[in-house]
C-alpha positions, 0 to 999 in steps of 0.5 A: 045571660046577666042584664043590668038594666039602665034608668036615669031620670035625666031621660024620659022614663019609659011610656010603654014596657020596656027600660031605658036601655039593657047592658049585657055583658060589654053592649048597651042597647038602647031603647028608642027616644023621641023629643020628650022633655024628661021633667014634664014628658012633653013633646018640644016643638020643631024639628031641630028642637027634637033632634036635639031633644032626642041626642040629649035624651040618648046622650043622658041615658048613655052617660047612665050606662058609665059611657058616651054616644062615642061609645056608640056602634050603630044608631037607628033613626026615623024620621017622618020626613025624610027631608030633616035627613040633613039636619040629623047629620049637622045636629049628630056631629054635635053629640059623637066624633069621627070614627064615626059608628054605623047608622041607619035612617028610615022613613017612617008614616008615624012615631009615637006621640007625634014625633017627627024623629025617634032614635036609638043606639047600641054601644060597647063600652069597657 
């Protein structure tokens, strides 16, 4: 198995071990982001702001890999309420385009560092 491993400082770096995201072959797989501003590494406040946050962090991250979130087959999300479910679709139709890729959406009690959605991706790209 050949990893290449994807880092861009246009994302948060990592607060735990584990990369940014690993390409094998033609998959990217994509570690969870949460609304962390890259530059400082601090929360933004509210949840729109961190939906943003977290799609612009996947979308940095993506671009890292030589692709786009429209490369994307499957994203993640967790939200610690579900109630934002509405506003995760109306922000994500920002960041990809139909034919839309697979995706789950989880409820969860807690994410780190008190975020209120963390997201992660799996991309084929090539």
């Amino acid at each position: 198995m050949n990893r290449k491993i994807i880092s861009t400082p246009a994302a948060p770096a990592a607060i735990g071990i584990y990369s940014q995201a690993v390409q094998v072959g033609n998959t990217v797989y994509m570690s969870g982001q949460i609304g962390l501003e890259p530059v400082s590494m601090q929360m933004v406040e509210g949840i729109d702001a961190q939906i943003v946050r977290v799609f612009d962090n996947l979308k940095a991250v993506a671009e890292a890999a030589g692709a786009t979130l429209n490369d994307a087959v499957k994203f993640n999300i967790y939200l610690t309420d579900l109630a934002n479910f509405a506003k995760v679709n109306e922000i994500m139709a920002r960041y990809v385009v139909p034919p839309y890729p697979a995706r789950a959406a989880v409820g969860v009690k807690e994410l780190p560092r008190g975020a209120l959605v963390e997201a992660d991706a799996i991309l084929v790209v090539g």
